[in-house]
N, C-alpha and C positions, 0 to 999 in steps of 0.2 A: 371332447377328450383327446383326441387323434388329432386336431386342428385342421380337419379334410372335412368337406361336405361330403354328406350322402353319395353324393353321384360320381365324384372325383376316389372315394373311398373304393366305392363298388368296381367303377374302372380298374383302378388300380388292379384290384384284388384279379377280377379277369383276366390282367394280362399277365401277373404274374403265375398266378394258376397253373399256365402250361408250362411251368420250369417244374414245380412241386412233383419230387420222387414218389413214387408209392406209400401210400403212411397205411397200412393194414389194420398196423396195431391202435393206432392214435382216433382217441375216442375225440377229438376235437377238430371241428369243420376248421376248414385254410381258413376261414373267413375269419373265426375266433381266433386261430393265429395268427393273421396277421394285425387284427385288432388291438389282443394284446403289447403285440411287438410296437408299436406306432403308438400306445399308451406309454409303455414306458421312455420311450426318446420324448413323445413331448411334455409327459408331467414328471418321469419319474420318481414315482413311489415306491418304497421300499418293497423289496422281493415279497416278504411276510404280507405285506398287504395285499399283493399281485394273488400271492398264492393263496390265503385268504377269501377272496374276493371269487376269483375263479376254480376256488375247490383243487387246488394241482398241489406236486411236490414241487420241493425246490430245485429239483433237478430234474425235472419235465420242463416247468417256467424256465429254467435256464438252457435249455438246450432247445425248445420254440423259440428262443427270442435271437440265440444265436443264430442258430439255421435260418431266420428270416432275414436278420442282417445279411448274410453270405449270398443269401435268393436276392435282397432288392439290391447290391453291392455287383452281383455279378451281371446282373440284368436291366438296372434303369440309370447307372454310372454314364451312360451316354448324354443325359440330360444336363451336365454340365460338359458345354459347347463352346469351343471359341470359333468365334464368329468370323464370316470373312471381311475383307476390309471395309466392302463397301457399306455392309449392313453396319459396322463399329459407327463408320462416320456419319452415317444416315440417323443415327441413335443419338450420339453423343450429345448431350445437352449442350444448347449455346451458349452458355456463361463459360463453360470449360473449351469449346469449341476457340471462341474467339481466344484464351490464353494458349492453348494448346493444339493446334489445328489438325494434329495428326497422331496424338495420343491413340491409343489401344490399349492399355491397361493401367489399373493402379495396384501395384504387390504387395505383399507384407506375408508375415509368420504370425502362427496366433499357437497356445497352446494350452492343455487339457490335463488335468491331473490324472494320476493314477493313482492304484494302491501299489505299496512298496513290497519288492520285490524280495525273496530273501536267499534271494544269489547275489551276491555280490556284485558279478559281471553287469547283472542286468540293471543293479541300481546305478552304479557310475555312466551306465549310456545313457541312463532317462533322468540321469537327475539334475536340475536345472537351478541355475545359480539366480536367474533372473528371476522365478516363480519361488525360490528356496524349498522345492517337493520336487518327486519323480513326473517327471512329465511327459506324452506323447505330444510332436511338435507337427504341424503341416504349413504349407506353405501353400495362400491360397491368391488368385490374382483374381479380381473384379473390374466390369467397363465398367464406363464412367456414369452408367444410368443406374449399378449398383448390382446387377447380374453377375452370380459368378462366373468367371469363365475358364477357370482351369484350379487343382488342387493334387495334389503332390500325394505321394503316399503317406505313413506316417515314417516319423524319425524320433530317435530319443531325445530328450529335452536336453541332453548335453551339446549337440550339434547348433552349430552357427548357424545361420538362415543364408551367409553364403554359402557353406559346404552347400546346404539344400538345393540350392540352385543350381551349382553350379554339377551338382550329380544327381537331379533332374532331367527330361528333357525338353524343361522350358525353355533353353539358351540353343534354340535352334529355329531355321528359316522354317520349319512347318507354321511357326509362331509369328514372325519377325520378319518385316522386312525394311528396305532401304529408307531412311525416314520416318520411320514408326519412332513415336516416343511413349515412353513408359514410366510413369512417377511411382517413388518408394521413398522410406523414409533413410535420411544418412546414412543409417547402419548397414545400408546394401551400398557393400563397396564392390561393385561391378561395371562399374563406367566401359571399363576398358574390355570387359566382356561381350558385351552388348553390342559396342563400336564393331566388334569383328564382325557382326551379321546388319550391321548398318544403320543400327539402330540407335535412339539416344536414350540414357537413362537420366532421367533429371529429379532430384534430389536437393533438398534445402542445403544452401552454403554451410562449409566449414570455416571454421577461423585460420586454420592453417598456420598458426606462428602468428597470425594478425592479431594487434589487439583488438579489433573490432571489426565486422562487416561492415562493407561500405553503403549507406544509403539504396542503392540499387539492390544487390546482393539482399539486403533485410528485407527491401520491396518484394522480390524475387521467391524468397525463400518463404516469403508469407503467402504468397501466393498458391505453389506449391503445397503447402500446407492445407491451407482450406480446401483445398479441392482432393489432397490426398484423406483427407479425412473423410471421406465415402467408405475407402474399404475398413475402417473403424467400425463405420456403422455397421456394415457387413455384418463384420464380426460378431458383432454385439447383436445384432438382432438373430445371427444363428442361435447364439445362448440364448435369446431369452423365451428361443420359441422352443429351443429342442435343450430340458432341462438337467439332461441326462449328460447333457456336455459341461454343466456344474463342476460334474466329479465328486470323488474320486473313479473312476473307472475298475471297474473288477479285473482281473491280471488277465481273466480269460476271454476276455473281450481284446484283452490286446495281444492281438495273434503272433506278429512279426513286425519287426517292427527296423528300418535303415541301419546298419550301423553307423559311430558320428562321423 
């Protein structure tokens, strides 16, 4: 139900353990708490059923599931690592190796519905023309073997995925260096960002006023393609393993959120 083995559950639970405040009151071991909290990210079931199921109100269930978010969020947020060079290129599958020899990342934006908000302010920053609903946005980069390796806080689904970047601090030499190439799809118009820190961003061709790419270019940008589609998968296998990323997302799970 958690999609953790026994031993890796238990783990967990230990190490989190010594973050967990004093609960006096709370007639329920951490273990049931975190239990539940990790039920709902990977099946989510409706509140009713949760509370149901494990005998609580709805506002006990919602304030254990919260306060576990905010425990594993402030405490095992480390585990997504970018890596140093030599471990990227030691990793990098050879089929992407040989087209890209010095790649370290493939980027993208992916985004997550909400419930609508009914402040005004809040619905025009999350609401997303591309999803046509309010949305929370992150912007997440993956190596080439499919790891993620860096994720962005959230932003409203009104914001571009260059704003994101670009008020990130992805677009800095902690990340990048001379040589490093980075695939993303067209709509990351940062070429000339990247260049500052020496870096190349390579992206499928434009037409540009052309009426057609040329041979090369189509060869090129297909290329590009196939290999940028890893962080898709990414994407797609975060949802289908953690179904609570379905949405819509409850208001009070989303804390704070970028403005665009």
């Amino acid at each position: 139900m958690t999609g953790l083995s026994w031993t890796v559950f238990d783990t967990l639970h230990q190490y989190l353990v010594q973050f967990v405040k004093s609960q006096k009151t709370s007639k329920m071991s951490t273990q049931d708490q975190l239990f539940i909290t990790l039920v709902k990210l990977r099946q989510n079931p409706s509140t009713d059923m949760m509370c149901g199921i494990f005998d609580l109100a709805h506002s006990t269930f919602l304030d254990v599931f919260s306060r576990w978010l905010d425990l594993m969020y402030a405490n095992i947020s480390f585990l997504i690592k970018w890596p140093d060079g030599e471990c990227i290129r030691s990793t990098v599958p050879a089929e992407v190796l040989f087209q890209y020899p010095r790649v370290t990342a493939i980027i993208d934006c992916f985004e997550i519905r909400i419930e609508h908000s009914k402040k005004l302010k809040t619905r025009a920053i999350t609401y997303s023309k591309y999803k046509n609903w309010t949305t929370v946005k992150y912007f997440i980069a993956c190596h080439p073997s499919g790891s993620i390796t860096y994720l962005s806080k959230g932003w409203g689904g009104r914001a571009s995925d260059v704003h994101i970047v670009r008020n990130s601090d992805f677009l800095s030499q902690k990340f990048h260096h001379a040589g490093d190439q980075i695939l993303a799809d067209r709509g990351f118009t940062l070429k000339d960002d990247f260049a500052v820190l020496g870096a190349q961003l390579i992206t499928p061709s434009f037409t540009r006023g052309r009426k057609q790419l040329s041979a090369e270019d189509v060869a090129n940008s297909r290329v590009t393609s196939n290999i940028r589609i890893h962080i898709e998968r990414v994407i797609g296998a975060l949802k289908s393993r953690y179904h609570i990323l379905d949405g819509p997302l409850p208001l009070r799970l989303v804390k704070r959120l970028q403005g665009p």
